[in-house]
C-alpha positions in Angstrom: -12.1 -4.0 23.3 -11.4 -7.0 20.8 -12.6 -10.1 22.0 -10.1 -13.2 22.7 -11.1 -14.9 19.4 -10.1 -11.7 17.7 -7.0 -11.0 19.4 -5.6 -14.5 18.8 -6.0 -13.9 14.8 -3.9 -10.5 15.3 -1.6 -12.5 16.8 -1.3 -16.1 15.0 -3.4 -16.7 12.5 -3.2 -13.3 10.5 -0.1 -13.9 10.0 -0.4 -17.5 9.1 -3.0 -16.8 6.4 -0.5 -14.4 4.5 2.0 -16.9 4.5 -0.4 -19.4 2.6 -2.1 -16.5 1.0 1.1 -14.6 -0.6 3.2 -17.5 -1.5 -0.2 -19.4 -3.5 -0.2 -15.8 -4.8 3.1 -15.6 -6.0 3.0 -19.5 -7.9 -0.4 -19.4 -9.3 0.8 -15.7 -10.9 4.2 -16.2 -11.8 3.2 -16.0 -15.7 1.6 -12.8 -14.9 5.0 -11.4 -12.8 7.0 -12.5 -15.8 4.3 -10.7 -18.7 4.4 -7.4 -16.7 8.3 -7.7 -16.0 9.1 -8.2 -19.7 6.3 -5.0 -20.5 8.1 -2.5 -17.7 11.5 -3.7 -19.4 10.5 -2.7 -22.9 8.5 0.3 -22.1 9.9 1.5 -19.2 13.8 0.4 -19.2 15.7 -0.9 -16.0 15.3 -1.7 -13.4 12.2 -3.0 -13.8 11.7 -3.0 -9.4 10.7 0.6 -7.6 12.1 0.0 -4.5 11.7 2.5 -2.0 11.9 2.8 2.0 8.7 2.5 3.7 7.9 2.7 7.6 6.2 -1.0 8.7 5.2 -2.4 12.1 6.2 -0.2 14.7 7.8 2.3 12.6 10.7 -0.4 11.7 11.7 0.7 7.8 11.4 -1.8 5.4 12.2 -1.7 1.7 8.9 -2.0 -0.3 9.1 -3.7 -3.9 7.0 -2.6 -6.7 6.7 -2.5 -10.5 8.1 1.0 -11.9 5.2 3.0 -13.6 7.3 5.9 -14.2 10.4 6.7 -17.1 14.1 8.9 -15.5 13.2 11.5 -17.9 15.5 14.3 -16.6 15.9 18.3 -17.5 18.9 19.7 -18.7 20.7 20.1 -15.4 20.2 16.1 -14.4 17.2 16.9 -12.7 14.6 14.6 -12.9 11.0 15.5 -14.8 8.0 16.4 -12.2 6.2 13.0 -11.6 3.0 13.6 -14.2 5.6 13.9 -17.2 7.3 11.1 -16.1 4.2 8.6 -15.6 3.3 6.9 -18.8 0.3 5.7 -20.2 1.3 2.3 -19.7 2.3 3.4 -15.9 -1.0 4.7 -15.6 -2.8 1.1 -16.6 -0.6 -0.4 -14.3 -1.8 2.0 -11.5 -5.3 1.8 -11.9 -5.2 -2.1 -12.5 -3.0 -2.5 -9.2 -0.6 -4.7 -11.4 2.4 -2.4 -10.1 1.5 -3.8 -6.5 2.1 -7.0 -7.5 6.0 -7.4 -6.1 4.5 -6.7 -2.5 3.2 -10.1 -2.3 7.2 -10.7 -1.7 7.0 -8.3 1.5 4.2 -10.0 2.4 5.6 -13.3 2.4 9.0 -11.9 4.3 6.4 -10.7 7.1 6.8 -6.6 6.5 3.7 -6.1 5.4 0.0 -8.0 5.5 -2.7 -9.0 2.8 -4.8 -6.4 5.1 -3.4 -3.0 7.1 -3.1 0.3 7.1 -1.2 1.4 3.8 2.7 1.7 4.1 3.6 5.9 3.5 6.2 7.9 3.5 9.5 7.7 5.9 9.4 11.3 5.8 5.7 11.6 7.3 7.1 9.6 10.8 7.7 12.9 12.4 4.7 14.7 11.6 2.2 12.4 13.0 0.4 13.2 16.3 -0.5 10.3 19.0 -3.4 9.1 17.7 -2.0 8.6 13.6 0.8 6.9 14.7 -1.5 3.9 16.0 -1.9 3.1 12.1 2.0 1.2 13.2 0.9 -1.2 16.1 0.2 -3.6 12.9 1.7 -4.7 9.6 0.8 -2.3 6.8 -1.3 -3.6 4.3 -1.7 -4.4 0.2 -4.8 -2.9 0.9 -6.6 -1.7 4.0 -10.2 0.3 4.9 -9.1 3.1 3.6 -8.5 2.1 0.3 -11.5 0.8 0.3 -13.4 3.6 1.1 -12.4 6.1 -1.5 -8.4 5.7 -2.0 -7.2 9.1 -3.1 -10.8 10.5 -2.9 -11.1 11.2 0.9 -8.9 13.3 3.4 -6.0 12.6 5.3 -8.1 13.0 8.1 -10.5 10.2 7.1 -7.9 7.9 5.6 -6.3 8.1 9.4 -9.6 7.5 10.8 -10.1 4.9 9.0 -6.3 3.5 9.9 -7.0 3.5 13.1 -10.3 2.4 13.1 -9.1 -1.1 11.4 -6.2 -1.4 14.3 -9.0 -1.4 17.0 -10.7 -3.9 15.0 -9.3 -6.6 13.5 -10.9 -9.7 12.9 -11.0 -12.5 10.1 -14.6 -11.8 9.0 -13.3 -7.7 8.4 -9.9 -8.7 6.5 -12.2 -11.2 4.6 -14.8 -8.4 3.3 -11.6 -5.4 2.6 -10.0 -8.7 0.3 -13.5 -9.1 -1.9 -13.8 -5.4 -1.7 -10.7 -4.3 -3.4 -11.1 -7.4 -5.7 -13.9 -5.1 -6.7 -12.5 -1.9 -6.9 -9.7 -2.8 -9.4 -11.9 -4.7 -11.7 -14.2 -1.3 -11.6 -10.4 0.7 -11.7 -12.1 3.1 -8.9 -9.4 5.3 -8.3 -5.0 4.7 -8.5 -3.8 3.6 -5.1 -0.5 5.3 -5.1 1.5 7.8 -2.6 3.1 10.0 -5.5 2.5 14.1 -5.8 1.3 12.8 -9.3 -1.9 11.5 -7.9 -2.4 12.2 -4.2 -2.0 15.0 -2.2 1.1 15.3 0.2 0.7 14.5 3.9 1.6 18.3 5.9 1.2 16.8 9.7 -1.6 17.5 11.8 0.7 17.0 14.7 -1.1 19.2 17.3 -4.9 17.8 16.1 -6.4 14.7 17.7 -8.4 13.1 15.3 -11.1 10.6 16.5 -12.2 8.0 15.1 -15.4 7.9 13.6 
């Protein structure tokens, strides 16, 4: 049960702080948008945006913004290249910098996703979570959350869920403050690529019939 304190920062104040928080963001690292911008165009080609639909708070769908890390190499019949051929070097740095999550701070500021949450998946996953992983919506999903800060790509779809839901049932300022310095840590030690592509993750199956707990 989350005390009152805690349930008038979910309610108010969270949101306030990624107001101030994104748009202070966005100004004081507008040189930086513009130097990776310019380096996706050259390397990359257009656009320079990935755009993609993502589900948010409550399952609404959202379109997430972030720097492209990966070339439209295509076979001979139009098809486009498996993911690993198609991410570049230069995609790679962007992905274990964190520099391709840089346009979120936009969906931040528009209020469809938080400085701190459960990270926004797949639309195609909606229909294979059970009960209990489909808590990870009753917030905003986040830049970063407590899974990605407890192993990323390195733990299970069971844990990262776990985790999900354990952060829901648990928000406060004092936890979004120690996930923020955390991940400020783990992309200056590059400790493993936050992204949702077969290139790097495994792909989510359902576990619609198991009832995870949370541990």
């Amino acid at each position: 049960m989350q005390s009152s304190n805690n349930g008038v920062y979910k309610r108010y104040i969270k949101r306030l702080i990624d107001i101030i928080l994104s748009l202070l963001a966005i100004i004081f690292l507008s040189l930086l948008f513009l130097t990776v911008a310019f380096l996706v165009r050259v390397k990359l080609g257009s656009p320079v945006l990935f755009k993609q639909k993502r589900p948010g708070m409550n399952e609404k769908i959202f379109l997430m913004y972030k720097f492209r890390t990966m070339t439209d190499e295509r076979d001979e019949d139009g098809e486009l290249l498996p993911d690993d051929v198609r991410l570049t070097k230069f995609g790679k740095f962007l992905r274990s910098t964190s520099l391709d999550e840089l346009p979120e701070l936009f969906n931040i500021l528009k209020g469809d996703m938080s400085l701190v949450g459960p990270r926004p998946l797949l639309v195609q996953y909606l229909p294979l979570y059970n009960e209990y992983q489909k808590r990870r919506h009753e917030v905003r999903p986040g830049l970063s959350g407590l899974a990605q800060v407890n192993g990323r790509n390195a733990i299970s779809w069971e844990d990262k869920f776990n985790l999900d839901v354990k952060y829901v049932g648990n928000i406060s300022l004092l936890l979004d403050i120690k996930i923020i310095f955390l991940t400020i840590k783990k992309v200056f030690i590059r400790e493993g690529i936050n992204s949702e592509t077969a290139a790097t993750v495994e792909v989510f199956e359902g576990n619609r019939h198991k009832e995870y707990k949370s541990k």
